[in-house]
N, C-alpha and C positions, 0 to 999 in steps of 0.2 A: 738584873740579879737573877731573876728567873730563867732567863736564858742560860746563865754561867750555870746556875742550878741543874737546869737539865739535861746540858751538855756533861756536868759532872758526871751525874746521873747514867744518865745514856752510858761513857764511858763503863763506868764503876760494870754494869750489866751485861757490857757486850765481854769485860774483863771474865767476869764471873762464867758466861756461857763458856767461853774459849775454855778455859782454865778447869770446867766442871760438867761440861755437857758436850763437847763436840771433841773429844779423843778419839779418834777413829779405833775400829773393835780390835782387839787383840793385844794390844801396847803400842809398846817402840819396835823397834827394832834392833837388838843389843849387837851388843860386838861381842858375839860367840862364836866357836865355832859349827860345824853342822855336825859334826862328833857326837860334840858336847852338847848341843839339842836335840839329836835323836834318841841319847844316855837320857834324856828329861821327858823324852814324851811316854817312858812306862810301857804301858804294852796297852793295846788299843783293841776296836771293835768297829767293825765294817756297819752304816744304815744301809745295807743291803737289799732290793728287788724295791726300791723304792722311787730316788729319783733321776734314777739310770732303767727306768720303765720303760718300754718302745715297742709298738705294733702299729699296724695300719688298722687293727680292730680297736684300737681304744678314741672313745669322743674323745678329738682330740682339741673341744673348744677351753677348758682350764685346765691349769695345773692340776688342780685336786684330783682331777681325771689319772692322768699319770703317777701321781704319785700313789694312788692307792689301787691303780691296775692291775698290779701284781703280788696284794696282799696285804698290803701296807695298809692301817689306819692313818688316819691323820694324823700329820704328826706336828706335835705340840711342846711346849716348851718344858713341861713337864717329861714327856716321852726325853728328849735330851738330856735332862738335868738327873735322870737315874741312870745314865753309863755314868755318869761321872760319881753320884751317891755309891755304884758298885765296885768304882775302884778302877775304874778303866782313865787313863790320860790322853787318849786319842779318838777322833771318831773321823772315818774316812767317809767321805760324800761322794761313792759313785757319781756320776752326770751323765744322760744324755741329753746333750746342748740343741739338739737337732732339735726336738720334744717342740710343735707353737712355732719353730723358724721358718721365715721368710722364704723367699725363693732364690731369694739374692743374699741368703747367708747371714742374716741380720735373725742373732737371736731376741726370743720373746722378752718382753723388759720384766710380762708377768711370769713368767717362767724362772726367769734370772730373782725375779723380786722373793721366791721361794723359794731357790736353795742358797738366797742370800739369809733369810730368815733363820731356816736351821743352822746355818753357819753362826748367826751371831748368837743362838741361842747356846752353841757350843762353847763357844769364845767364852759366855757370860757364865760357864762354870768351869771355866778355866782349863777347860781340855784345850787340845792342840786339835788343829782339823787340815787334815786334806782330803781337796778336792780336785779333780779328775776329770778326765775326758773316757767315758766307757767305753762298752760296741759300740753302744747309739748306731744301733740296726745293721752295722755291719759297712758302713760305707768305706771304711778304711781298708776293707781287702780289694778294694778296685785300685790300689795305689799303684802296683806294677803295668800295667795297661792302659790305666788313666791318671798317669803322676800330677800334670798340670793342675788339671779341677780337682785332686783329690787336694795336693796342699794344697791350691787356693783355701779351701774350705776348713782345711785343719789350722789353715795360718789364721784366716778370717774368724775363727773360732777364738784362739790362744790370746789374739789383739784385743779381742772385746772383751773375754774371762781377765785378759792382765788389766784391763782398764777399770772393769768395773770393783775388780779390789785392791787396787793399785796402795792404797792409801790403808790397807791393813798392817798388823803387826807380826812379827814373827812366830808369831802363833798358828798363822795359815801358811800351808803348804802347797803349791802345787804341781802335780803329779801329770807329767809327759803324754801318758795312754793307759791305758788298760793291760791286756792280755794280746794283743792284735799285733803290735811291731815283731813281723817274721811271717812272710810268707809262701805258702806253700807250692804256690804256682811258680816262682821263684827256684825255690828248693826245697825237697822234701828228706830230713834228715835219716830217714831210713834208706835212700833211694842212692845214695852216693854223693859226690861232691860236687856234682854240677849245678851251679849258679849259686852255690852258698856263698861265694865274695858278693855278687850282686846281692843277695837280699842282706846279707849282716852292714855291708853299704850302704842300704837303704833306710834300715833300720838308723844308723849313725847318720844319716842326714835328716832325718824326723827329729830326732833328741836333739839336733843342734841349731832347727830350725827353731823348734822349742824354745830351747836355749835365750837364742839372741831374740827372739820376739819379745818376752818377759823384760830381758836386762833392758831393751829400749824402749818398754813403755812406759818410764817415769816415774815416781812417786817412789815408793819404798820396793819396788821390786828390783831394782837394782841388787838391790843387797838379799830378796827374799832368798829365803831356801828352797831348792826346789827337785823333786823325783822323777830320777830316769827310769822310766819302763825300761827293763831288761830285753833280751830278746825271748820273745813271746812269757816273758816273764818267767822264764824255763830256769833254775839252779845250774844245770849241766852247760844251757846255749848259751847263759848269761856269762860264765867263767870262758869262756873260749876266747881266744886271743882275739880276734876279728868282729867282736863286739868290744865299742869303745867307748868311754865315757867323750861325752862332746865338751869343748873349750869355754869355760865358764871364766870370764874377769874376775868377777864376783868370788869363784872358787868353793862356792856352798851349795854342791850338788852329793846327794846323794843318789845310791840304784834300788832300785824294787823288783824284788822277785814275788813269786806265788808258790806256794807245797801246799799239793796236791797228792804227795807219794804216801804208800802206794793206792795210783789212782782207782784200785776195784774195793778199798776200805773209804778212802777220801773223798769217792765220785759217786763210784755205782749205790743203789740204796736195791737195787736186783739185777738179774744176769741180763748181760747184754750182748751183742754179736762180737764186740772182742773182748770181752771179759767177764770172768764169772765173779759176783759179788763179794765180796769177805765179812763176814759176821761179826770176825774180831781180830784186833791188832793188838801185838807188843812181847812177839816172840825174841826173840836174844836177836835173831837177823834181822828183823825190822824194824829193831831200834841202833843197831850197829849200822843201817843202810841211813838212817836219819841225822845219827851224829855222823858219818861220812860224809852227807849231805853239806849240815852247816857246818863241817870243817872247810869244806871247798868254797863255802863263801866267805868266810872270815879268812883263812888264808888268801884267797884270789883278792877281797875288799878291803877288809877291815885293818887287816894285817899292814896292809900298802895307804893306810890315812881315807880309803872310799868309805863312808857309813852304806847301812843297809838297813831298809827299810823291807820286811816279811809284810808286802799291802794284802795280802791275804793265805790262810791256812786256815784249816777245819775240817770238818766230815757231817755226812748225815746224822741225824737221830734216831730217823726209819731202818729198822731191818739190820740194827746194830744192837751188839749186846753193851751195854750200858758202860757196864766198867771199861770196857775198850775207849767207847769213847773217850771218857774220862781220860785215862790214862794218852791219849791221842793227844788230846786238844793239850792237857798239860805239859805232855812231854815235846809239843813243838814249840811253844808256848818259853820254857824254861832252857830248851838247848842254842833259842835264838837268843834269847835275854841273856842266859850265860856268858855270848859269846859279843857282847853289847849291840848284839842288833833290837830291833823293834818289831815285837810279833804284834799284826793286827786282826783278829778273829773272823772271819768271813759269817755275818748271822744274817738269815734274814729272817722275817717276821713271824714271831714265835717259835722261832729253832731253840736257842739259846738262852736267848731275853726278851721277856715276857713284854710289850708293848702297849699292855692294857696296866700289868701291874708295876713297871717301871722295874722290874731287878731281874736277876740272873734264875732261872728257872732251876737250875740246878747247883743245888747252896753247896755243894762236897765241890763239883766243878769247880764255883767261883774260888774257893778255900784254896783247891789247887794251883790255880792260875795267880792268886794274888800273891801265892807266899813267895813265890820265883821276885817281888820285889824286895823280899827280907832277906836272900840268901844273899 
């Protein structure tokens, strides 16, 4: 009888863990479309110069090392859990994967064991997260010259990232590259036409490499969601005919671009060798250049069934007059969301949001940003 007892037991227990303890982070995976989830992820905010950290000067014996290389406090669960107190539904996790990796391509497991951490801490306040493959030091412009070992390593990257969240919900997202697909040695689009089929080429066999690595590595990625780097994440190179969305089974791809325009308000914070700084933006043309802007993406995308994912927009705070900003960050902020794309805020540590106090530093900003979810 004791025996039956504890095998009862036993059962009853391992019911109860199943059933209450071992749901893997994010949920299920619904039968939505990627439309209709990018319309749910609200508008978002980049953890920015944190765990896309990388130099040859940083000790590079822990994570902690990297992740606060570049200005970053530690970041804590608390640090997470106030994007989402401030109304933000997304948090994008730059990576660089390289950060601790082997020599044979085998990322660090403590490395991974860290921005697996912030990822569930996202999850656990019900934001949506995507995570990425950044510069990570830049090795991906050797792609034209060294294609072999360059995807080896891009593939060897995407195989271990799809495995180790294989088993997540459709909550996580993951994102192709960065800024990097489109190369200059290739083609240089000031310079004329020659070799732009080979790089927009090249470009389209990264995304599809991508692609099919994720769908066969099992678990719930079959069916994840997942973001195509644009070419060079450019609005103008990304509409061009010759950049292509890659063949997804699945059919829940979205594209990501970046705005940056114009880049001597968005970039420079002082004058530089090609360009002189801008103090202030939101002349009649410079915001006629911007809704021109995301009309070319919703008509090229949105219009034809592609979602769109804005994985970064923003400007300094330095050597800006204030209201500009303001008016900046809302008005790309509200012409993306209008147009049901996904604007995600490019911050890093203490631009924006404050990382010691957990909220938006600028309470009239945050006011602006959020009401574009009530319009």
């Amino acid at each position: 009888m004791k025996k039956i007892l504890s095998a009862a037991v036993a059962a009853i227990m391992l019911s109860v863990s199943v059933s209450c303890g071992e749901e893997p982070k994010g949920g299920e995976m619904r039968d939505i479309s990627t439309m209709e989830l990018v319309r749910d992820m609200g508008i978002g905010i980049n953890l920015g110069n944190t765990y896309e950290s990388c130099g040859d000067w940083i000790n590079g014996e822990t994570p902690d090392n990297y992740e606060q290389a570049w200005g970053s406090p530690d970041v804590t669960k608390e640090l997470i859990q106030g994007y989402a107190d401030e109304g933000f539904g997304t948090l994008r996790v730059p990576v660089a994967w390289s950060n601790m990796m082997s020599d044979d391509n085998k990322i660090s497991k403590e490395y991974a064991a860290e921005v697996r951490k912030a990822v569930d801490w996202a999850l656990d306040s019900d934001m949506y997260v995507i995570i990425n493959l950044h510069w990570d030091g830049g090795w991906l412009e050797k792609m034209p010259e060294d294609k072999e070992n360059v995807m080896k390593k891009y593939s060897e990257i995407w195989e271990q990232v799809s495995k180790e969240f294989k088993d997540y919900g459709d909550h996580l997202i993951f994102e192709s590259q960065n800024e990097e697909l489109g190369w200059n040695s290739l083609w240089n689009r000031w310079g004329g036409t020659v070799g732009k089929d080979e790089s927009y080429a090249l470009v389209n066999e990264v995304n599809q490499t991508f692609v099919d690595i994720v769908r066969d590595s099992g678990g719930k990625n079959k069916k994840r969601h997942l973001l195509i780097s644009g070419y060079n994440t450019d609005v103008e190179l990304t509409c061009d005919p010759l950049f292509k969305m890659p063949d997804d089974p699945a059919g829940r791809c979205a594209v990501s671009v970046h705005y940056y325009t114009p880049s001597t308000f968005a970039i420079l914070e002082k004058d530089a060798d090609w360009g002189l700084a801008d103090y202030t933006w939101g002349t009649d043309a410079e915001i006629a250049e911007l809704e021109k802007n995301m009309d070319m993406m919703k008509s090229t995308y949105v219009d034809n069934g592609i979602p769109v994912i804005i994985g970064e927009y923003g400007c300094p705070v330095n050597n800006k007059d204030p209201e500009s900003v303001r008016l900046y960050v809302s008005s790309v902020c509200r012409a993306a969301y209008e147009r049901q794309m996904c604007p995600v805020l490019w911050d890093v540590t203490d631009a924006q949001y404050s990382r010691s106090e957990y909220k938006m530093k600028d309470e009239e900003l945050k006011k602006m940003m959020m009401s574009v979810l009530d319009e």
